[in-house]
DSSP file (Angstrom, degrees, kcal/mol; ACC not computed):
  #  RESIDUE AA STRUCTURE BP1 BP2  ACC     N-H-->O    O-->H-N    N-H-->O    O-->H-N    TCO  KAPPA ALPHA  PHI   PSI    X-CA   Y-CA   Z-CA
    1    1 A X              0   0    0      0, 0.0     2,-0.1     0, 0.0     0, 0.0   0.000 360.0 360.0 360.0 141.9  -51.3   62.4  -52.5
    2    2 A X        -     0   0    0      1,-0.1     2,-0.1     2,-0.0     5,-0.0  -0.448 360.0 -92.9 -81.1 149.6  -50.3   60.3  -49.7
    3    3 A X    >>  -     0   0    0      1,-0.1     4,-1.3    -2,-0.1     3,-0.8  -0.207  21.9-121.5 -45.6 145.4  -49.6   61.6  -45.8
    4    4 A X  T 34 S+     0   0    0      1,-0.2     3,-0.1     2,-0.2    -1,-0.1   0.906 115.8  57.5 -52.9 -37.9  -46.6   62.5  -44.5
    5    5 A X  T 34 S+     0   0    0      1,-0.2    -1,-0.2     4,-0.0     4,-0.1   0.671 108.8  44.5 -82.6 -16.3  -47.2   59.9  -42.0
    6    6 A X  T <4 S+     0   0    0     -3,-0.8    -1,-0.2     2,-0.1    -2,-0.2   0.584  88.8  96.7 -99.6 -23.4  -47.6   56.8  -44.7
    7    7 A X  S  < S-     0   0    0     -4,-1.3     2,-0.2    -3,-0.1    -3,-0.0   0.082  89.7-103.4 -70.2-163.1  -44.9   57.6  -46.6
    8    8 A X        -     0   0    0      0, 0.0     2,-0.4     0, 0.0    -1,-0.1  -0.849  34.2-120.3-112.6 154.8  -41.6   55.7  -45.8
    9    9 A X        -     0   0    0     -2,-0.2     2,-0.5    -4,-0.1    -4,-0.0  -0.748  27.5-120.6 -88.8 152.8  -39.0   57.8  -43.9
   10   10 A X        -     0   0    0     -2,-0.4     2,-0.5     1,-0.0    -1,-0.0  -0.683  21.6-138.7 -62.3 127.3  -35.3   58.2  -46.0
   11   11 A X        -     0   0    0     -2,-0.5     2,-0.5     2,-0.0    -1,-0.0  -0.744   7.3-147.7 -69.2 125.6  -32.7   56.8  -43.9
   12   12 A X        -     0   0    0     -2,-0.5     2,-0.3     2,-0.0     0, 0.0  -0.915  25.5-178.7 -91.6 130.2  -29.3   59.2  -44.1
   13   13 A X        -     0   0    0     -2,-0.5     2,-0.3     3,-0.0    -2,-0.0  -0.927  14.6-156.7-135.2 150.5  -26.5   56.6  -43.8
   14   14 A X        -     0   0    0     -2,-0.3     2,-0.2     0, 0.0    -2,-0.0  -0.892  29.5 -98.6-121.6 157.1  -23.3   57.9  -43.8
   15   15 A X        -     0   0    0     -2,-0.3     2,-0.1     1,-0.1    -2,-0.0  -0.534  35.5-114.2 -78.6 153.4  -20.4   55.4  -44.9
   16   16 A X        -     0   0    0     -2,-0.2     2,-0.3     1,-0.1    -1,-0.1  -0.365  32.1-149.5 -68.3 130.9  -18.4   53.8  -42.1
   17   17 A X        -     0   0    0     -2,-0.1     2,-0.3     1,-0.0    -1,-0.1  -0.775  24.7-103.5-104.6 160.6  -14.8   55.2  -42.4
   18   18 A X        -     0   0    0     -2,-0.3     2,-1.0     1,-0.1     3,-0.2  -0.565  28.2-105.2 -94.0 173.7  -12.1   52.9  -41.3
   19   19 A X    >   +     0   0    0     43,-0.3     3,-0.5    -2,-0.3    45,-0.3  -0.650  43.9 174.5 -83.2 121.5  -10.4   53.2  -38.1
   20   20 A X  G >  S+     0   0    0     -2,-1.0     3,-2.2     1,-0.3     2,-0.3   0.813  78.5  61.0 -84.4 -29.1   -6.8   54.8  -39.5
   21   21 A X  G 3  S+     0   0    0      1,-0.4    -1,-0.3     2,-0.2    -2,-0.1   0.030  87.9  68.3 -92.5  38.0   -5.6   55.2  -36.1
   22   22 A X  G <> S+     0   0    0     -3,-0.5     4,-1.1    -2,-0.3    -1,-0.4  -0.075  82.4  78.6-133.6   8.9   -5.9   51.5  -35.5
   23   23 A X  H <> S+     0   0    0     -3,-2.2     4,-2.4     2,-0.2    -2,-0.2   0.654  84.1  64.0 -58.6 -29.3   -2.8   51.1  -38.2
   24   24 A X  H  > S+     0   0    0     -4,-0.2     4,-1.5     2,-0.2    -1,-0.1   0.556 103.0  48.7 -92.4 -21.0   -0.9   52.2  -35.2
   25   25 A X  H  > S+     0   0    0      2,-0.2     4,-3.2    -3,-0.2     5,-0.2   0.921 115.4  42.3 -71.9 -77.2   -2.1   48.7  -33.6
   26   26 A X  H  X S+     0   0    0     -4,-1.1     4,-1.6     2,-0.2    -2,-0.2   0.924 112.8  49.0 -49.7 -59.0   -1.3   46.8  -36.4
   27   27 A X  H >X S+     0   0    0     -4,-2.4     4,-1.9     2,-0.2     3,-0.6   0.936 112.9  49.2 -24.6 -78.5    1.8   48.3  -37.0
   28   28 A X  H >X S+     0   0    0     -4,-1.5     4,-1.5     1,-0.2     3,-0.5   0.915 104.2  62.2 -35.4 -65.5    2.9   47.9  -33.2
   29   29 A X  H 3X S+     0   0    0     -4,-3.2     4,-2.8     1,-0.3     5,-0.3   0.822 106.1  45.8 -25.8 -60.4    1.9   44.4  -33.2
   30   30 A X  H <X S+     0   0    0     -4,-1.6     4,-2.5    -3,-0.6     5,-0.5   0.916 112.2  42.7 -40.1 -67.5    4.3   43.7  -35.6
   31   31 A X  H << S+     0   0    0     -4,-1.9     4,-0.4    -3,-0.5    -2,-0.3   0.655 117.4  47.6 -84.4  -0.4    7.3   45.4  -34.5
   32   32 A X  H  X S+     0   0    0     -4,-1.5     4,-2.0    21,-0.2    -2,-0.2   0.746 108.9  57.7 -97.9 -16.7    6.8   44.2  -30.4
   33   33 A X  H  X S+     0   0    0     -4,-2.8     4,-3.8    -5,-0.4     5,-0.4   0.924 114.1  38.6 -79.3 -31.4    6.1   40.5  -31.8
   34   34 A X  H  X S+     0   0    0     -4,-2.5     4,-2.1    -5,-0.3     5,-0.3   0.918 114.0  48.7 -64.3 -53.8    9.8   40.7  -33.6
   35   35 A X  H  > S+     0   0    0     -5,-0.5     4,-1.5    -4,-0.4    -2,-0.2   0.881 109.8  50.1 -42.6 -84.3   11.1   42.2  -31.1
   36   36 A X  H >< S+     0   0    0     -4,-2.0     3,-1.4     2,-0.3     4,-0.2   0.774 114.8  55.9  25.6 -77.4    9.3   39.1  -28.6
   37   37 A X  H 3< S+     0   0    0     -4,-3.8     4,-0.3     1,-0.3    -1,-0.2   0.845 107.7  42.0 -53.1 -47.3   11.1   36.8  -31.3
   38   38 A X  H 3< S+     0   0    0     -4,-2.1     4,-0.3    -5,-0.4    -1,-0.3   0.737 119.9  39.5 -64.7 -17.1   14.3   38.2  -30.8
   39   39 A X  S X< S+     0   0    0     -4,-1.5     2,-3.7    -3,-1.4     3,-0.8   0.462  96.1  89.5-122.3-131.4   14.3   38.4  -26.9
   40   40 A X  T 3  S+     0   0    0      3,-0.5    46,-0.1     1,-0.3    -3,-0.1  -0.134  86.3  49.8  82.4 -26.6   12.3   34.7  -26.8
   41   41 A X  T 3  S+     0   0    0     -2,-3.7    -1,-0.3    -4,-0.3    -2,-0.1   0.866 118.5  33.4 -74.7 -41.4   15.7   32.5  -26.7
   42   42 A X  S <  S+     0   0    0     -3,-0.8     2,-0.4    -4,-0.3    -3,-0.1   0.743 122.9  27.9-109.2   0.2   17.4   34.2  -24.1
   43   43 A X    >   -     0   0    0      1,-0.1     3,-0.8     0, 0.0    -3,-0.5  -0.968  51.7-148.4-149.6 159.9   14.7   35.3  -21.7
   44   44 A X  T 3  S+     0   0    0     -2,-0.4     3,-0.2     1,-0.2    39,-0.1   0.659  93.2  80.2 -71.3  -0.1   10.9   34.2  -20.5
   45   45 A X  T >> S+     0   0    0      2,-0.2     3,-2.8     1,-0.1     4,-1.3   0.725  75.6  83.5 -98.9 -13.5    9.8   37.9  -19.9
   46   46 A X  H X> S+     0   0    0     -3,-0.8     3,-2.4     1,-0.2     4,-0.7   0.752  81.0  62.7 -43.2 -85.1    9.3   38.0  -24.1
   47   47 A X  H 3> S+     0   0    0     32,-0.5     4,-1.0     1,-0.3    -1,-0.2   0.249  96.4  54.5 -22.8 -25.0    6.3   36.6  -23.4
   48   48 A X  H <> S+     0   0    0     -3,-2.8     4,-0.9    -2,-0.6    -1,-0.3   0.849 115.2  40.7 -63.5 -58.6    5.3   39.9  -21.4
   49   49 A X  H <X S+     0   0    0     -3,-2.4     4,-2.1    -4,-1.3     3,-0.2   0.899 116.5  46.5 -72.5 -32.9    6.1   41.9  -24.4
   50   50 A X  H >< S+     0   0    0     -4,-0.7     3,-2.9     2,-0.2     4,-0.5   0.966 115.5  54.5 -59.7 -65.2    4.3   39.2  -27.2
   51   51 A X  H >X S+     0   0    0     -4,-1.0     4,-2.9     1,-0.4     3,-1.1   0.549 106.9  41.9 -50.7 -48.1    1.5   39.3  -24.7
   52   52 A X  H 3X S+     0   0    0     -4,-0.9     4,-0.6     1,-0.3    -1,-0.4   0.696 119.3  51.9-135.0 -48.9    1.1   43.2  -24.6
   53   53 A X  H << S+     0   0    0     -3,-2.9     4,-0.5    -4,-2.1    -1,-0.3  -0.005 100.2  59.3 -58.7   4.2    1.6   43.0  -29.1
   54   54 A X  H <> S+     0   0    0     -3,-1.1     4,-1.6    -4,-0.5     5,-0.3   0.663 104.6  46.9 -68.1 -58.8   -0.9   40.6  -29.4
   55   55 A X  H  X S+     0   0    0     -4,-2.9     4,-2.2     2,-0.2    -2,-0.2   0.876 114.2  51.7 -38.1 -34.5   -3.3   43.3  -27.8
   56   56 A X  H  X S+     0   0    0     -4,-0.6     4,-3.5     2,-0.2     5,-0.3   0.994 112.5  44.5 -63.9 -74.0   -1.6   45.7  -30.3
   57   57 A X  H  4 S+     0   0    0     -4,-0.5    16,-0.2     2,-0.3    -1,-0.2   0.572 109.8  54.3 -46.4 -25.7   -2.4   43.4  -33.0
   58   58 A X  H  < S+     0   0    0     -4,-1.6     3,-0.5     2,-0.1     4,-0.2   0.765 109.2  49.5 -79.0 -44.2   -6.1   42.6  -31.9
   59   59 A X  H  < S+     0   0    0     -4,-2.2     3,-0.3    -5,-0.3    -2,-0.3   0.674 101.8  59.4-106.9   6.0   -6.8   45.7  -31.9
   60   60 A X  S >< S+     0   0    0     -4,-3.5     3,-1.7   -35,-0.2     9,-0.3   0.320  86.2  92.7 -48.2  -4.5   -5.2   46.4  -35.6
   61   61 A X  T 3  S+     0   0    0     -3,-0.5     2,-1.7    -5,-0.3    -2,-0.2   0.994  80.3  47.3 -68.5 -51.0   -7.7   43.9  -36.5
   62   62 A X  T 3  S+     0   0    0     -3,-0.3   -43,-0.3    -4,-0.2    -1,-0.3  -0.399  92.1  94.2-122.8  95.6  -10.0   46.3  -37.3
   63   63 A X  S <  S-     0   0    0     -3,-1.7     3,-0.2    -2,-1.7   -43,-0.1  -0.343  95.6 -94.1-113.2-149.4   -7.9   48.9  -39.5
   64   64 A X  S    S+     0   0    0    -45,-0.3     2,-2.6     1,-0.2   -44,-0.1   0.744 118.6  71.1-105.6 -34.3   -7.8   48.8  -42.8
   65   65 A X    >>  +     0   0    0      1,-0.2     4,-1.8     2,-0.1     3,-0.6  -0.300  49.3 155.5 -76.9  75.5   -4.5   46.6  -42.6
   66   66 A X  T 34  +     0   0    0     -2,-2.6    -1,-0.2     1,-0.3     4,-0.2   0.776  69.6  57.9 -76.0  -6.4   -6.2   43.4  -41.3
   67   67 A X  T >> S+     0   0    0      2,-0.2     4,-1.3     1,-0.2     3,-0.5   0.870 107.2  49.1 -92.9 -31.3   -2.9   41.1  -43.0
   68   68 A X  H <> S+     0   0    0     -3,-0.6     4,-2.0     2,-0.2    -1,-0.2   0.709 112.3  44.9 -86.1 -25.0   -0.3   43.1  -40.9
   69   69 A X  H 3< S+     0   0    0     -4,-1.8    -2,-0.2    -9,-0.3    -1,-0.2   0.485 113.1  49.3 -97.4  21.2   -2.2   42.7  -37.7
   70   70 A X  H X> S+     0   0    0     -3,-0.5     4,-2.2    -4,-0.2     3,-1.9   0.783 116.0  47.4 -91.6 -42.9   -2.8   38.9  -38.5
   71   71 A X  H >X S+     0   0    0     -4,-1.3     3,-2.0     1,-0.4     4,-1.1   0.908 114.4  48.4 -51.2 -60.8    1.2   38.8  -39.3
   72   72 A X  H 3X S+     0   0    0     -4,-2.0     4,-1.0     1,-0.3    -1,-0.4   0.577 108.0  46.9 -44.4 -21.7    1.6   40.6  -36.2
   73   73 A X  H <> S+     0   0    0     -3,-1.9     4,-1.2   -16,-0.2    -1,-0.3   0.570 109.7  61.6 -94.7 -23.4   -0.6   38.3  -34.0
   74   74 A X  H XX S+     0   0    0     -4,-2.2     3,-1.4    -3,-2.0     4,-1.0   0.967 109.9  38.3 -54.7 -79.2    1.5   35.2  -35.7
   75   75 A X  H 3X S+     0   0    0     -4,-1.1     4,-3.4     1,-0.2     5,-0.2   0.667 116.8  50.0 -40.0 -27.6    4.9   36.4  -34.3
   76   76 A X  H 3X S+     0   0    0     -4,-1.0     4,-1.2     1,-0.2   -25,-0.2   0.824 107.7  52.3 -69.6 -39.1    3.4   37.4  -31.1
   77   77 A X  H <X S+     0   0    0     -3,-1.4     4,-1.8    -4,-1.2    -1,-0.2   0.846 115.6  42.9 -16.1 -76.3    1.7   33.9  -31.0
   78   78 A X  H  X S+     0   0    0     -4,-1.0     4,-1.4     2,-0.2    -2,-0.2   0.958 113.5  53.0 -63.8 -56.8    5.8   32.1  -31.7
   79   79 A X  H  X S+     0   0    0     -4,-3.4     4,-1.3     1,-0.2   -32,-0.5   0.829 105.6  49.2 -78.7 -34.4    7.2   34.4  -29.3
   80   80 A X  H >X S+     0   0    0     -4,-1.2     3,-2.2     2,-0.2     4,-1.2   0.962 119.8  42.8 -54.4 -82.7    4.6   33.4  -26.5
   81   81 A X  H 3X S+     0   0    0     -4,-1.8     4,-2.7     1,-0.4    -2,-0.2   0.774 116.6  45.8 -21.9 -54.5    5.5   29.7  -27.4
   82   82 A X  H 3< S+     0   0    0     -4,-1.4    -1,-0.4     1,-0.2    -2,-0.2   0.419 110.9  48.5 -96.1  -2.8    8.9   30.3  -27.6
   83   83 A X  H <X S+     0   0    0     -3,-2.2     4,-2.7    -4,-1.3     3,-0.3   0.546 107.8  56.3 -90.0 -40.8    9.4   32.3  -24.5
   84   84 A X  H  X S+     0   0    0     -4,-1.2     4,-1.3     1,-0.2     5,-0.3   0.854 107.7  49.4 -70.9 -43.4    7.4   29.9  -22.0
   85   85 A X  H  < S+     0   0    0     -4,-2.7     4,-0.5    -5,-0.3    -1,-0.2   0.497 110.8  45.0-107.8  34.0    9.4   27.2  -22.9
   86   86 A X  H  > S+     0   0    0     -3,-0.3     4,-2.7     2,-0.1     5,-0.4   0.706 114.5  56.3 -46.7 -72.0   12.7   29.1  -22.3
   87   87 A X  H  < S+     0   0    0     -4,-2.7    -2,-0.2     1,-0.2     4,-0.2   0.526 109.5  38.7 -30.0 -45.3   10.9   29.9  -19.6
   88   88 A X  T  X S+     0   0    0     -4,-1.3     4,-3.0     2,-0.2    -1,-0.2   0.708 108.7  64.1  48.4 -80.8   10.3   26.3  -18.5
   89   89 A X  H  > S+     0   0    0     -4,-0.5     4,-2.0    -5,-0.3     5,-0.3   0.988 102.7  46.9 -27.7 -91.2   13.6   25.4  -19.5
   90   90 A X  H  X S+     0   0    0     -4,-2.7     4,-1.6     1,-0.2     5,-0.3   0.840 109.4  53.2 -36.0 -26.5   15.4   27.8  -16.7
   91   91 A X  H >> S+     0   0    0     -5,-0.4     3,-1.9    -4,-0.2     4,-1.8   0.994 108.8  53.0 -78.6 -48.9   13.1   26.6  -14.0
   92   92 A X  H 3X S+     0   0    0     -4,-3.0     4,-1.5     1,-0.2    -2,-0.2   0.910 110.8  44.1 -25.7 -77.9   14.2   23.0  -15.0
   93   93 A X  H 3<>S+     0   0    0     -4,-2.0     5,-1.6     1,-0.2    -1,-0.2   0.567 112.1  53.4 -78.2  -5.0   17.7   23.8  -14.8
   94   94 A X  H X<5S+     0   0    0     -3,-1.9     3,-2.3    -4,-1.6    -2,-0.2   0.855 109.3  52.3 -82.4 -74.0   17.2   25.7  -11.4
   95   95 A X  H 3<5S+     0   0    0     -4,-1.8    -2,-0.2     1,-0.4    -3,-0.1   0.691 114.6  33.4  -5.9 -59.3   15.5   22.9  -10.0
   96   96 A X  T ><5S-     0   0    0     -4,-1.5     3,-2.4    -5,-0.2    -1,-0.4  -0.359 108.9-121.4-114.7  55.9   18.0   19.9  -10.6
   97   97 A X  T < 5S-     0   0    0     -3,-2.3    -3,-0.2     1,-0.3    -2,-0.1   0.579  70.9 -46.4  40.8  53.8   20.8   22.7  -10.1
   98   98 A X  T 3 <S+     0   0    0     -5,-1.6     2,-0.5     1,-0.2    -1,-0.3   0.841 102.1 150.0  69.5  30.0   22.4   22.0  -13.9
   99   99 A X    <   -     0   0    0     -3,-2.4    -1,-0.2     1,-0.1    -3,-0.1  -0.713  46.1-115.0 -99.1 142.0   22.4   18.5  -13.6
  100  100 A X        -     0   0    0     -2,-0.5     2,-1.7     1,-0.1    -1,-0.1  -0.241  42.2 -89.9 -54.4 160.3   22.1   15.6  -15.9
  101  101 A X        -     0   0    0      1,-0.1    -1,-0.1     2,-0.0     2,-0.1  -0.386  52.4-129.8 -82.2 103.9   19.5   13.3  -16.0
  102  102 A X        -     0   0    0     -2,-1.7     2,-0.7     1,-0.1    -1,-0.1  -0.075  18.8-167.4 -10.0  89.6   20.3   10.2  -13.6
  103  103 A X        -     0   0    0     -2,-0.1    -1,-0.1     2,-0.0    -2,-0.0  -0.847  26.7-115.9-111.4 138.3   20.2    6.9  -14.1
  104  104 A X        -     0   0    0     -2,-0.7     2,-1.0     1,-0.1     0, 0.0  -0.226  26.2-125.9 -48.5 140.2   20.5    4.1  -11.1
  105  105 A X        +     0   0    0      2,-0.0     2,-0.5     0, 0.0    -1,-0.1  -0.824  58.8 147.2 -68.8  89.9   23.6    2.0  -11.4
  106  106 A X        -     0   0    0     -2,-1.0     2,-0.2     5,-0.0    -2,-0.0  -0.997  37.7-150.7-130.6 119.7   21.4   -1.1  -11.4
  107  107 A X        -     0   0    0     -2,-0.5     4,-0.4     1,-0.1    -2,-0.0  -0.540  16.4-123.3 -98.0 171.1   23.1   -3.7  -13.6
  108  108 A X  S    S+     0   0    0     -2,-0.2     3,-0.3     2,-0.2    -1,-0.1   0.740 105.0  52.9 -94.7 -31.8   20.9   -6.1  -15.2
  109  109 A X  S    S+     0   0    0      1,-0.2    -1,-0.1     3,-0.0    -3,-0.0   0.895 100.0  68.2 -76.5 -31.5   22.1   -9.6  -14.1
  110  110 A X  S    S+     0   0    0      2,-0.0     2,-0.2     0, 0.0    -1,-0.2   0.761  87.8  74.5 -38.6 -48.3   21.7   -8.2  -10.4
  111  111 A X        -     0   0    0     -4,-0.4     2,-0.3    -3,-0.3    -5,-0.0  -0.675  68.4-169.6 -93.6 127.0   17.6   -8.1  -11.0
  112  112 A X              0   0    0     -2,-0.2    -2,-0.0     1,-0.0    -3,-0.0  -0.812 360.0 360.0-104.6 156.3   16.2  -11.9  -10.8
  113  113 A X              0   0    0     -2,-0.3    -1,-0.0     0, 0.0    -2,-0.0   0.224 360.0 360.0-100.3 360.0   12.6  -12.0  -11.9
């Protein structure tokens, strides 16, 4: 009979449960990146909320619903997009104060080469 000290030790492994409370991630993700999507035409601070449901959604990643916190991390994604360049958009139109774009009256026979 062999030693104790030669034999091999058993490993106890216990299985990995998933994280259930990281459904609550996924889940969230979801409902602030619609939300985002909704709010993302008429004002840039959607991009606050996507931002803040993309965390939600990252850390849904690892539940057991990884396909509702990718969905969620899509909308949050558009609403980011779609919020900056709302965003973008207003500063534009503060800028040149609601104006059109310009063009010189400069007639063409006027310029001799």
């Amino acid at each position: 009979m062999l030693p104790l000290s030669l034999l091999p030790l058993a490993k106890v492994t216990t299985p990995v449960r998933p994280n259930s409370v990281a459904i609550g991630g996924a889940i969230g993700g979801i409902v602030l990146g619609v939300f985002a999507l909704v709010l993302a035409p008429f004002r840039a601070e959607a991009a606050i909320v996507a931002v803040i449901g993309l965390a939600m959604g990252i850390w849904g990643l690892f539940s057991p619903r990884r396909g509702w916190a990718l969905v969620g991390l899509l909308f949050c994604c558009l609403a980011i997009g779609w919020a900056s360049y709302t965003g973008a958009r207003m500063i534009n139109s503060v800028l040149n104060r609601n104006k059109a774009w310009e063009t010189d009256d400069v007639e063409m026979e006027d310029v001799t080469p």
